[in-house]
C-alpha positions as CSV (number, residue, x, y, z in Angstrom):
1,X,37.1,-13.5,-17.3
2,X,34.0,-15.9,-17.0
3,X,33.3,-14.3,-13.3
4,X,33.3,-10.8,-14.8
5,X,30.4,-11.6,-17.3
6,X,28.6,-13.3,-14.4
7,X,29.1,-10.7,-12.2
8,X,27.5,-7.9,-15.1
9,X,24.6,-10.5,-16.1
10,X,23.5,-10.7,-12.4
11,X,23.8,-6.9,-12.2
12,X,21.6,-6.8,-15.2
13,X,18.9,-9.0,-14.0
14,X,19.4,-7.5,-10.3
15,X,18.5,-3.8,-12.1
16,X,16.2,-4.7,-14.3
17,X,14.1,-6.4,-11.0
18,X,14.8,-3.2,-9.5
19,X,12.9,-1.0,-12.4
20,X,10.1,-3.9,-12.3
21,X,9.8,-2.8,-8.3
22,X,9.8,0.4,-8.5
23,X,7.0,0.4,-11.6
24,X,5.4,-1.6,-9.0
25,X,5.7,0.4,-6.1
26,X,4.3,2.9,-8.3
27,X,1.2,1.2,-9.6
28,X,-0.1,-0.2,-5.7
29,X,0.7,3.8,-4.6
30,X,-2.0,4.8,-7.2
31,X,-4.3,2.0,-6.3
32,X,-4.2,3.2,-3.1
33,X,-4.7,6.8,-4.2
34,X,-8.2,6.2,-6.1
35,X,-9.9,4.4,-3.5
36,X,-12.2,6.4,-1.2
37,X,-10.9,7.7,1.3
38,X,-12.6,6.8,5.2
39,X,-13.7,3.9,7.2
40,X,-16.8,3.3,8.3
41,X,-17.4,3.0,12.2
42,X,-20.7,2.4,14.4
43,X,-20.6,4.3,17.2
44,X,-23.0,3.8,19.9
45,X,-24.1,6.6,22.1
46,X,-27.2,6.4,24.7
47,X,-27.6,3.1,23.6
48,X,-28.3,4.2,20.0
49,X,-26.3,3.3,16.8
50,X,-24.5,6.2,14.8
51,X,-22.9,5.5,11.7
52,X,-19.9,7.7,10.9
53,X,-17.6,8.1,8.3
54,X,-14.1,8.4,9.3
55,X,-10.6,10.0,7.9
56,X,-8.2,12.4,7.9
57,X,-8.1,15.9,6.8
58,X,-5.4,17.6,5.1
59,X,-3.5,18.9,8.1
60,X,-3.9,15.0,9.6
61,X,-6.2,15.2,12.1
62,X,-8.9,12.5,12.5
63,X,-12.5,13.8,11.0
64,X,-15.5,12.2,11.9
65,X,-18.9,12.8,9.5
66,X,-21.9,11.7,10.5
67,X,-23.9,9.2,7.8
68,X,-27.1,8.8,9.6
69,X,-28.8,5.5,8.8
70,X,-26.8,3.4,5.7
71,X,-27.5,0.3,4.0
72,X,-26.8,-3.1,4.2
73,X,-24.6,-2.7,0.5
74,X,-23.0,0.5,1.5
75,X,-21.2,-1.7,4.6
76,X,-20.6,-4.2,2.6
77,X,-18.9,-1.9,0.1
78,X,-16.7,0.0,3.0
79,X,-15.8,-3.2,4.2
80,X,-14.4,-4.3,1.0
81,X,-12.9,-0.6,0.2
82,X,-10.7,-1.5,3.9
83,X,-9.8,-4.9,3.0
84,X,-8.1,-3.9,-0.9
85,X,-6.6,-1.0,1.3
86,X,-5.1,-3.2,3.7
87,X,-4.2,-5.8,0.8
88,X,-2.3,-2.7,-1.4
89,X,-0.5,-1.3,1.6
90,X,1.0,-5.1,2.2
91,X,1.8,-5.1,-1.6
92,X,3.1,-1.7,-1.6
93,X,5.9,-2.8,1.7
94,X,7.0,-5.7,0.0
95,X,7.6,-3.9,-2.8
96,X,9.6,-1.5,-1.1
97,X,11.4,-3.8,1.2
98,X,12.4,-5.7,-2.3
99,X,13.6,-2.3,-3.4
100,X,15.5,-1.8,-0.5
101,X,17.3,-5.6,-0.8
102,X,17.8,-5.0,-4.5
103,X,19.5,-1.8,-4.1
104,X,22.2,-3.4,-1.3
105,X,22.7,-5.9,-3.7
106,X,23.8,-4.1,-6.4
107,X,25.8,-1.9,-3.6
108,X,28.1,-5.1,-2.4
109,X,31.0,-5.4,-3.8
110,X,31.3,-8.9,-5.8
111,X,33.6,-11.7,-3.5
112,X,35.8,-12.3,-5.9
């Protein structure tokens, strides 16, 4: 049957996209992993600038730590440490919602 080999071709492709995903999925997880972990937030209080560094501990909650007066560069640099965060998260969902379509692809039953 000419169906059945089309059928097990697309399945091939349709796994082999999976495995590509996944890797993926993988690789954007451990980009996220290795950046430095915090944002950096001005506070003012009294009218004066505070600069602190903020993230969460292991049990989740929020930790502030104080960073006193930074420079110009170090700002810069947090800024671009939250933009490649923001731009691997992105990658990382639309890898998994790919994952997830992949997988009830190869789940469906063929129509023939």
């Amino acid at each position: 049957m000419v169906t059945a080999g089309l059928n097990m071709a697309i399945r091939e492709v349709l796994e082999e996209e999976l495995q590509n995903s996944l890797r993926m999925e993988q690789r954007y997880s451990e980009a996220l992993a290795k950046l430095p972990k915090g944002s950096l937030v001005r506070k003012i209080v009294k009218g004066r600038p505070y600069n602190y560094l903020v993230m969460r501990d292991e049990a989740g909650k929020v930790k502030l730590v104080y960073k006193g007066v930074v420079a110009p560069e170090e700002i810069a640099h947090y800024q671009q440490i939250k933009e490649q965060r923001l731009q691997y998260r992105r990658l990382r969902a639309k890898a998994r919602e790919q994952i997830r379509f992949i997988r009830r692809a190869l789940r469906a039953k063929s129509a023939v």
